[in-house]
C-alpha positions in Angstrom: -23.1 -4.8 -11.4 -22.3 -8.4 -12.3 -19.0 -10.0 -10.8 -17.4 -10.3 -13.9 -17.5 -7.0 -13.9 -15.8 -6.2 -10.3 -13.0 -8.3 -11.0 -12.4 -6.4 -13.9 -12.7 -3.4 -11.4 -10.8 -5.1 -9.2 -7.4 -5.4 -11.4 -7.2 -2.1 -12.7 -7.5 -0.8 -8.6 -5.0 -3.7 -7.6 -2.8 -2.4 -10.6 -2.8 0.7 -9.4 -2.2 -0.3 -5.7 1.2 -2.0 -6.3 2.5 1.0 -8.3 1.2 3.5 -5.6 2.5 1.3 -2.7 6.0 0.7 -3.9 6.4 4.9 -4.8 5.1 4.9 -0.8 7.5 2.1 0.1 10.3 3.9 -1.8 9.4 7.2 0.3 9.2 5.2 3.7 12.7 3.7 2.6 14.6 7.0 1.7 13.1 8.6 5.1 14.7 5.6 7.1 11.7 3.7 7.6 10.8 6.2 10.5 7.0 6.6 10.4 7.6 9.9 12.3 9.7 11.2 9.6 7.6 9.6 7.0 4.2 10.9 8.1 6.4 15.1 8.2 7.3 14.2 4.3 3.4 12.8 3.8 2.4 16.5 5.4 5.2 18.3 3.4 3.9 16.8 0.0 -0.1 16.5 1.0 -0.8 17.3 -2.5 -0.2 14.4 -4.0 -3.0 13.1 -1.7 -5.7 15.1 -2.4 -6.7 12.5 -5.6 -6.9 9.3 -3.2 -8.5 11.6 -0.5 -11.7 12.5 -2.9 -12.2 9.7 -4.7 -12.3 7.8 -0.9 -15.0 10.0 -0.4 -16.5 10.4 -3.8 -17.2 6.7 -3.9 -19.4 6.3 -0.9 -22.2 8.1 -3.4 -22.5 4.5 -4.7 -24.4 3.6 -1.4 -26.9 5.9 -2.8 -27.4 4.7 -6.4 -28.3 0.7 -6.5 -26.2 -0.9 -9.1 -29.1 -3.0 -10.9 -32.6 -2.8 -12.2 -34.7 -6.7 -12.1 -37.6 -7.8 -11.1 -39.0 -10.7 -8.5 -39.4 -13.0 -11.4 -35.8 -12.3 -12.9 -34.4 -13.7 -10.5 -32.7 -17.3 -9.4 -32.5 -17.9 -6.4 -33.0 -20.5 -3.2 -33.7 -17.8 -0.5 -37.1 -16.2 -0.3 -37.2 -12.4 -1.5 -39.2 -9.8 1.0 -41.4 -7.5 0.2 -38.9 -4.7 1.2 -36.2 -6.0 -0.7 -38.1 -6.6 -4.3 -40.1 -3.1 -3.7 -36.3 -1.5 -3.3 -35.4 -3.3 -6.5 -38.4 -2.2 -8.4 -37.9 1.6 -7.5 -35.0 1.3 -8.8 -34.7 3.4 -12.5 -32.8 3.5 -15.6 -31.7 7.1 -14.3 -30.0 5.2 -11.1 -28.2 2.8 -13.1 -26.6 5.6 -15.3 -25.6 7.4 -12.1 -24.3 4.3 -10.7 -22.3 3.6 -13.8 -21.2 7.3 -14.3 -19.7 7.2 -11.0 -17.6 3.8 -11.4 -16.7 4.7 -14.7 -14.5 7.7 -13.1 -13.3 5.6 -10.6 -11.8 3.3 -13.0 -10.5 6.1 -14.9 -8.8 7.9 -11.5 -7.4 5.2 -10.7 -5.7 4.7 -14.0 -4.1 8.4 -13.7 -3.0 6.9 -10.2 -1.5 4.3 -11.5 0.8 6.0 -14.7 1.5 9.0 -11.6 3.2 6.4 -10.2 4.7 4.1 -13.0 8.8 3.6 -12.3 10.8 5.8 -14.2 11.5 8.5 -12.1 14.6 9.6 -10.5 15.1 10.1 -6.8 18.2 10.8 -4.7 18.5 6.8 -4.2 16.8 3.9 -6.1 14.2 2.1 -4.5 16.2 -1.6 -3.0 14.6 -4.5 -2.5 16.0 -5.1 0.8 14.8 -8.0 2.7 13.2 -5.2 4.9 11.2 -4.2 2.5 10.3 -7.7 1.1 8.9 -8.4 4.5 6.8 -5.3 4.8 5.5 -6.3 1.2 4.5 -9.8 2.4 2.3 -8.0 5.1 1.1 -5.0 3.0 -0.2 -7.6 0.4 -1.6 -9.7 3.6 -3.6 -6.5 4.0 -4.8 -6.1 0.4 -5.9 -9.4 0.2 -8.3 -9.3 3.3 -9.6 -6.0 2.2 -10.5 -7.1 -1.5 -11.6 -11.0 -0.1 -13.8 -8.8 2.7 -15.2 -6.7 -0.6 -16.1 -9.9 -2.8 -17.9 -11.5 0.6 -19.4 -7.8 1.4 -22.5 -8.3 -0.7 -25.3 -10.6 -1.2 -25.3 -11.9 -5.0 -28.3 -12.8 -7.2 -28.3 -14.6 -10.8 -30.6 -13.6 -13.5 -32.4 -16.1 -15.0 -31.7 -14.3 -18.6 -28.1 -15.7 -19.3 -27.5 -16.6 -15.9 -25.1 -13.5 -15.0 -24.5 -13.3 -11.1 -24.3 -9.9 -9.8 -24.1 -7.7 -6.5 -26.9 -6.4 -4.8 -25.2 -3.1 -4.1 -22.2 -1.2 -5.1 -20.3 -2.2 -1.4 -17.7 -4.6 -2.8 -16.6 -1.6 -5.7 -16.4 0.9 -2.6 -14.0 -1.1 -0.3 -11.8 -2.5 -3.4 -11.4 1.5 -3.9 -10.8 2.0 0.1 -7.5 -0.6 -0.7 -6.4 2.0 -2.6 -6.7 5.5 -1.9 -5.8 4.0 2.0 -2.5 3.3 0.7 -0.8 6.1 1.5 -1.8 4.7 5.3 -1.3 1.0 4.6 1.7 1.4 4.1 3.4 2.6 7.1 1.2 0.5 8.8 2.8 -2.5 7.4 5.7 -0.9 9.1 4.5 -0.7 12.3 2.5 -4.5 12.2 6.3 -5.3 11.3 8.0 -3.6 13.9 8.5 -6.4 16.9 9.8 -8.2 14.2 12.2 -5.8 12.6 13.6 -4.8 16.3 14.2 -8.5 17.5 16.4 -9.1 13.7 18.2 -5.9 14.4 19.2 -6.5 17.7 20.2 -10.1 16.8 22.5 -8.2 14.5 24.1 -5.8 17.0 24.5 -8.7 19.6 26.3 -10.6 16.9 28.8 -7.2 16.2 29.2 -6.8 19.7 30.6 -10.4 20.2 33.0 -10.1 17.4 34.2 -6.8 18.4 34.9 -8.0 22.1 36.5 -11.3 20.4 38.8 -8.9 19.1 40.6 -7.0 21.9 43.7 -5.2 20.0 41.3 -3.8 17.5 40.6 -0.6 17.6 37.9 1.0 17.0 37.2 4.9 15.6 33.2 6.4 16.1 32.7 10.0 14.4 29.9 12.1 15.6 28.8 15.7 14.7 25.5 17.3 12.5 27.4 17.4 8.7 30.5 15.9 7.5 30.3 12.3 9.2 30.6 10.4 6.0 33.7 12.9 4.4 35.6 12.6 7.2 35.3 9.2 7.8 36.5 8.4 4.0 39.6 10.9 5.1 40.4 8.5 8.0 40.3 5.8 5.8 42.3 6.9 3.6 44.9 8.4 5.7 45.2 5.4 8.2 45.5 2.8 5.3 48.4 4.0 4.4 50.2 2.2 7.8 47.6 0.3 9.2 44.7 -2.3 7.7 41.2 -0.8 7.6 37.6 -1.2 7.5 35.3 1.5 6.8 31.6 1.0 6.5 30.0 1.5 3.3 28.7 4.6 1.5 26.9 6.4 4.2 25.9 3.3 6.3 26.4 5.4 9.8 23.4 3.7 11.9 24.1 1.3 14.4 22.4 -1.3 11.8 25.0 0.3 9.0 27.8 -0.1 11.3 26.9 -3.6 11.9 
């Protein structure tokens, strides 16, 4: 396959990677950005991974089905070619090259129905905030894209055809791990989670230590913590409203009831 092709390849997958990854993101998001709880809702809704889950395996048949057909004397090139590696090329057939295509050309066209499965537009209990969180686990799910799909481009010897002086793979590798940044999505993603985690810890607690100063700098404040399974967030909009009536309040926002929230 030439390279002009791949990239080609290569932005439909990618287009399809950012929609998939910020439905993920999204899901991580609404379960609290607990991988524990996030990897129970992955289990509870495994059928929306069985698409991502074949096609990872469907596309390692391209190691079996050489992408091109040429000849010794096609070929440009600086580096001598071995006996083993023009005989390879030379038993390779026009029925190969179909098979090859066939295969890609459902890729492709997967990965397009992955893509508009996960185009915006659908309603969940809460949208989906770009919270600096979440721009910082982007930054490093990205990181990871990019070294997969660099690692893909570098994964294959290329050759260039004397006839028009097209450059193309040697094998189908580089198609197969662009597809692997996909359909490992579903895993990238709380990965860049956990690669994020010392990071995320030391802002929070720089938070909390920062709340914790200003509520000792304030001794005749007092302070009201409710606990208990339902009914945290009801009540504590009661409180408000009853106690603001004599005193001045401040109530945390929505359902903000972490230790993050309350800070």
């Amino acid at each position: 396959m030439t390279i002009t092709f791949w990239f080609e390849y290569a932005a439909v997958t990618l287009a399809a990677i950012i929609l998939l990854g910020l439905r993920e993101f999204h899901m991580l998001q609404l379960n609290g950005y607990k991988t524990p709880e996030h990897s129970w809702w992955m289990k509870k809704n495994w059928k929306r991974y069985i698409l991502p889950a074949v096609l990872f395996v469907v596309q390692f048949l391209l190691l079996a089905f050489p992408p091109l057909s040429w000849g010794k004397s096609e070929i440009v090139s600086d580096e001598p070619i071995d006996g083993d590696r023009f005989i390879s090329a030379w038993l390779m057939n026009g029925t190969n090259k179909t098979i090859s295509a066939v295969i890609i050309g459902v890729l492709i066209a997967a990965n397009i129905c992955i893509a508009i499965a996960n185009k915006p537009g659908k309603k969940f209990k809460k949208p989906f905030k770009y919270t600096a969180r979440v721009k910082r686990m982007l930054t490093t799910f990205f990181i990871l894209i990019a070294v997969i799909f660099v690692g893909a481009f570098f994964s294959a010897d290329r050759i260039i055809y004397r006839g028009g002086g097209e450059t193309r793979f040697v094998n189908n590798l580089p198609f197969i791990l662009a597809g692997c940044a996909l359909y490992l999505t579903p895993i990238l993603v709380p990965l860049s989670n956990l690669i994020n985690k010392p990071i995320e810890t030391a802002i929070n607690n720089w938070y909390i230590n920062d709340a914790k100063k200003k509520l000792a700098s304030m001794p005749e404040l007092h302070k009201v913590g409710i606990t208990g399974s339902y009914g945290k967030t009801s009540m504590k909009f009661y409180l408000s409203e009853l106690l603001s009536s004599q005193y001045e309040t401040l109530k945390t926002p929505e359902s903000f009831n972490t230790p993050m929230g309350v800070t």
